[in-house]
C-alpha positions in Angstrom: -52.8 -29.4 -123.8 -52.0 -25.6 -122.8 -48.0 -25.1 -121.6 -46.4 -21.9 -120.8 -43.2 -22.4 -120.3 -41.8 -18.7 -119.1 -43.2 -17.2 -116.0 -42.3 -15.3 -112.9 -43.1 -15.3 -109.3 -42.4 -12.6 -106.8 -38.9 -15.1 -105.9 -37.8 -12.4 -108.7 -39.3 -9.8 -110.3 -43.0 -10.7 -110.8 -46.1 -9.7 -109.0 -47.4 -13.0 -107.6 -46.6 -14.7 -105.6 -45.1 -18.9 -106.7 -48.3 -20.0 -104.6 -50.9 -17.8 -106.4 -48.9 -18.3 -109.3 -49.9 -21.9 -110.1 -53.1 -21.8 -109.1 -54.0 -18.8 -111.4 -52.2 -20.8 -114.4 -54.8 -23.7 -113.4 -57.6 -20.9 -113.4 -56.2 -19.6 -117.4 -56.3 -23.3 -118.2 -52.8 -24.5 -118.7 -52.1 -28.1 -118.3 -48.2 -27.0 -117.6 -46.1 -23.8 -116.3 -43.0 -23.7 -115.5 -41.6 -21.2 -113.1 -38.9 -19.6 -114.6 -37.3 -16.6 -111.8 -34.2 -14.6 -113.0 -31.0 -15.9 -111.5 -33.1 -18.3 -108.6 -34.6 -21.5 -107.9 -36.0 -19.9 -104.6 -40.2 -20.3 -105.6 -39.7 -24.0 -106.9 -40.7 -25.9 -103.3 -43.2 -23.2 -102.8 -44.7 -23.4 -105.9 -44.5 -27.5 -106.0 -46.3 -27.3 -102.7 -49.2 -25.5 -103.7 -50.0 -26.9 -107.3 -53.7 -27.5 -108.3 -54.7 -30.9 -108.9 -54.0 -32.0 -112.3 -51.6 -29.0 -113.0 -48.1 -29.9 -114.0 -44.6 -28.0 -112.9 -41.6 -27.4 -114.7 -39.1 -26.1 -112.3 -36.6 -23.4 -114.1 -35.0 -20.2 -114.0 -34.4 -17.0 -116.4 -30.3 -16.7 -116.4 -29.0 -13.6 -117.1 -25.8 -13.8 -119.9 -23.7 -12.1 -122.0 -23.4 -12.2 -125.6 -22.1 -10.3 -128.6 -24.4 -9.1 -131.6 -22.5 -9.8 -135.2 -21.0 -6.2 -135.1 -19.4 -7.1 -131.8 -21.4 -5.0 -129.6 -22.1 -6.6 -126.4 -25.2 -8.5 -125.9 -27.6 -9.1 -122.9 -29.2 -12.8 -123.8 -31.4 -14.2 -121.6 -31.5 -18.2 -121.2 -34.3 -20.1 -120.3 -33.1 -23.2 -118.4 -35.3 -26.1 -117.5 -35.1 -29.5 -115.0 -31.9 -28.7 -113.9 -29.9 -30.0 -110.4 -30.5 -26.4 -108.5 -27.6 -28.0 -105.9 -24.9 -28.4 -108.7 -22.1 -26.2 -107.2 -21.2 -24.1 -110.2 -25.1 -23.1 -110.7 -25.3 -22.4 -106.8 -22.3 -20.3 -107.2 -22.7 -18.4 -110.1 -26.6 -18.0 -109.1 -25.2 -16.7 -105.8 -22.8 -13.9 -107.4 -25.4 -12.9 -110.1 -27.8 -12.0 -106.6 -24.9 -10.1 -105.0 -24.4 -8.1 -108.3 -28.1 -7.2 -108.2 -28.1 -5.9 -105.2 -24.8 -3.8 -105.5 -26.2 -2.3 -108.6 -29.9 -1.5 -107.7 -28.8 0.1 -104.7 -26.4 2.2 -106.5 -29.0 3.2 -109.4 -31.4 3.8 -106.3 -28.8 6.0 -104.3 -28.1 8.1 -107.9 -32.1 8.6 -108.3 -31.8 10.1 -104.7 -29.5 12.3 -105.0 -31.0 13.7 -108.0 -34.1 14.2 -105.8 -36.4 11.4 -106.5 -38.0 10.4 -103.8 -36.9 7.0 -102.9 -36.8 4.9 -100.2 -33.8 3.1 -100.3 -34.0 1.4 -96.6 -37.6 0.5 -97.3 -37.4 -1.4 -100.6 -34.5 -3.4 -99.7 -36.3 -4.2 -96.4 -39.3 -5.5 -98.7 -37.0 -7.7 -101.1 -36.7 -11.5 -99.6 -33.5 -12.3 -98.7 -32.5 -15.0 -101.4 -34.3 -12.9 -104.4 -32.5 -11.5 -107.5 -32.9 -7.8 -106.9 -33.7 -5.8 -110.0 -34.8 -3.0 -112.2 -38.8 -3.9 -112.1 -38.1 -3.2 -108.0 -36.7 0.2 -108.4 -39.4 1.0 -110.8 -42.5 -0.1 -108.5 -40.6 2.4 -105.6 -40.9 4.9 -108.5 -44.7 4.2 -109.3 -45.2 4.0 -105.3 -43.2 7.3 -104.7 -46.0 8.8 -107.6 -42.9 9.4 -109.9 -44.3 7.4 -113.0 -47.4 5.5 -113.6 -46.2 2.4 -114.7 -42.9 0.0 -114.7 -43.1 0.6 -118.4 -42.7 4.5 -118.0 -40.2 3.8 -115.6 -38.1 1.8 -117.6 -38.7 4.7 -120.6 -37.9 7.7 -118.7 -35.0 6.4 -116.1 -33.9 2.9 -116.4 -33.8 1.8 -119.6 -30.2 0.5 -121.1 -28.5 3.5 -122.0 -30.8 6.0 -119.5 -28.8 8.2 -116.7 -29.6 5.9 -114.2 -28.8 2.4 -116.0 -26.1 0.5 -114.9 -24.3 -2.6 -116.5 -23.7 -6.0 -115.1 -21.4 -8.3 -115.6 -23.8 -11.2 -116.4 -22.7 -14.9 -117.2 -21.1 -15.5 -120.5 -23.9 -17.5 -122.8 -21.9 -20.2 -123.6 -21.0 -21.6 -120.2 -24.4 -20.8 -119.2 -25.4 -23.4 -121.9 -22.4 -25.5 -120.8 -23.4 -25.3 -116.7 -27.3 -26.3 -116.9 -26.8 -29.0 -119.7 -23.7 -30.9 -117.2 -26.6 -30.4 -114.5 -29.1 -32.5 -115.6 -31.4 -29.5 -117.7 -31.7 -28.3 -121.1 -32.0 -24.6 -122.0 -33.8 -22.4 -124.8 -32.7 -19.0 -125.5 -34.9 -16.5 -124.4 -36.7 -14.1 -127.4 -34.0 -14.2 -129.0 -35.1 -11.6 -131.9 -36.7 -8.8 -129.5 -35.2 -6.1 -131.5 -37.5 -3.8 -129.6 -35.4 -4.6 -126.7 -32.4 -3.8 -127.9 -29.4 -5.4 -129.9 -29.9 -8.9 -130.1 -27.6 -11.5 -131.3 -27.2 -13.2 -134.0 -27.5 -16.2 -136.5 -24.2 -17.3 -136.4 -24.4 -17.0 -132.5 -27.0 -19.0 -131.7 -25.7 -22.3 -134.1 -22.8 -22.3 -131.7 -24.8 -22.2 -129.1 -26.6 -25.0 -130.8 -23.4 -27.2 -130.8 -22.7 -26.7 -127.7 -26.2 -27.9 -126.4 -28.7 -25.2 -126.6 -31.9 -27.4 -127.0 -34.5 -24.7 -128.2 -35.4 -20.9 -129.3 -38.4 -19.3 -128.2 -40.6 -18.5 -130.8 -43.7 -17.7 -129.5 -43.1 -14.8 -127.6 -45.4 -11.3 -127.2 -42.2 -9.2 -128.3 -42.1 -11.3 -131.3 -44.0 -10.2 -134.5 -45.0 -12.8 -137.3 -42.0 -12.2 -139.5 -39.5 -12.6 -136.9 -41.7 -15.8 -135.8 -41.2 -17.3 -139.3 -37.8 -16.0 -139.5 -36.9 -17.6 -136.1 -38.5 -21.2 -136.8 -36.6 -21.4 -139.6 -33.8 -20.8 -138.2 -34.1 -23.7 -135.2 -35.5 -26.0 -138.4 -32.1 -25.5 -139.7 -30.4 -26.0 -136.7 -32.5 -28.9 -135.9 -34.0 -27.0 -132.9 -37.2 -27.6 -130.8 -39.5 -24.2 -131.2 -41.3 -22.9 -127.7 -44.2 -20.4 -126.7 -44.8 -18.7 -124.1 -46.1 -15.7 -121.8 -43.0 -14.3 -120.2 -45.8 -13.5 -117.2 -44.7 -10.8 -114.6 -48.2 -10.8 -112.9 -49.4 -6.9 -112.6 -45.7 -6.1 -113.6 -46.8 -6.3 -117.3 -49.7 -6.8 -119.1 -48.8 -10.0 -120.8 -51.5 -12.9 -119.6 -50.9 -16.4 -118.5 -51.4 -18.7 -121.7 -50.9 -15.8 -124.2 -48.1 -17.9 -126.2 -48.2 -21.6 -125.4 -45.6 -24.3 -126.5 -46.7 -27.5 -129.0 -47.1 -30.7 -126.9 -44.9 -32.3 -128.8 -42.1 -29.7 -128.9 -42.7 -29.8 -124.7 -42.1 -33.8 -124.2 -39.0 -33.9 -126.6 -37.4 -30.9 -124.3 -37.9 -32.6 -121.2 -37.0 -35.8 -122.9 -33.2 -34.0 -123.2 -32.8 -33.6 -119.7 -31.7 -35.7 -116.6 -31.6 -33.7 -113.9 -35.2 -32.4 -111.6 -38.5 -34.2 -112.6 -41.4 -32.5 -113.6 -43.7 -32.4 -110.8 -47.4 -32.6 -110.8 -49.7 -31.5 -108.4 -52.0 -33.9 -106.8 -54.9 -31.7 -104.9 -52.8 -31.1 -101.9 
């Protein structure tokens, strides 16, 4: 059995759309995706309604949160929350704020670039963003490959967005543990993001993530493409201490990146004892609608 369990759909900031989505994770094979937008549950019913026979669905999102690193620093942590209640009031809401916050702050990084005479379109690519979708970096930086200012997201995020770059703006995202706190009284269970990306950036720390632990985090991904092997031992010994589960996957953007659908999968049995810790949205399975 194949299972990605972190992918993303054009309800955020990948390239396909939830439709084509699933049925290209039939086409690479997987037995089970899960659909994991930033900060939205807005593909789920789309995605649901188009899945490939056979082809199972775990409905998710990427939340974007707030740490601190052990020197105190402050911490972007991403948390990968599964078979939660997407109508729980405290999700809608803070999913609703996190949205507004986007949008604020890409069109003020977009209105900067213009004034420093990049060509940008700022009526155009908010006209192209859906209504309900997480606005974000990956946006400003296809109007930058469109406008013929860089090649690639990744030189876009290199040469102007980047944390710390003259156009990067902060956030103020949701504080990891009530993130961990919200999905687990919804119904879901959550695994923290690549947790050990150092290419990324700071990332946090031991002690951090066994209070997470404690306070219900089920899961670290492991298995991840910005994860070498030492920080892949490093990490699963770390959950075996804290007693827990280990996942794999993509982290698929579609054209946005070149990471491929099935490029880090997650142990069956690791898969089944996650879902088995939530109560909230089943796991659907398509049925050759």
């Amino acid at each position: 059995m194949r299972i990605d369990l972190h992918t993303h759909s054009t309800a955020s900031d990948g390239s396909d759309a939830p439709e084509e989505l699933v049925r290209l994770a039939a086409l690479a094979g997987l037995d089970v995706v899960a659909l994991t937008d930033h900060d939205t549950t807005a593909g789920w019913d789309r995605a649901t309604a188009a899945l490939p026979a056979g082809l199972r669905l775990v409905p998710g999102a990427e939340l974007s949160c707030a740490a601190r690193d052990e020197t105190g620093r402050p911490v972007t942590v991403h948390l990968l929350a599964y078979l939660f209640d997407p109508t729980a009031s405290e999700i809608v809401e803070e999913q609703a704020r996190l949205r507004a916050e986007r949008r604020t702050r890409l069109r003020l990084m977009a209105e900067r670039m213009v004034e420093q005479g990049h060509p940008i379109d700022v009526p155009a690519l908010f006209a192209a963003l859906p209504p309900d979708a997480p606005a974000g970096r990956p946006h400003l930086a296809r109007a930058l490959m469109q406008a013929g200012v860089v090649e690639s997201v990744d030189e876009a995020f290199r040469r102007f967005l980047g944390t710390g770059g003259r156009f990067h703006l902060g956030r103020t995202d949701t504080p990891v543990l009530r993130a961990v706190e919200m999905i687990r009284r919804a119904g879901g269970a959550t695994v923290l993001a690549h947790p050990f990306a150092r290419s990324r950036g700071p990332v946090v720390d031991a002690q951090t993530i066994a209070e997470l632990a404690e306070a219900g985090l089920a899961g670290v991904e492991v298995d991840h493409p910005d994860h070498d092997l030492p920080t892949r031992r490093e990490l699963r010994g770390l959950a075996g201490e804290l007693g827990l589960l280990t996942t794999g996957s993509s982290d698929y953007h579609g054209t946005n990146k070149t990471l491929s659908l099935g490029e880090e999968t997650t142990d069956p049995a690791q898969f089944e004892a996650l879902v088995a810790q939530t109560s909230g949205t089943e796991v659907r399975v398509g049925l050759g609608r």
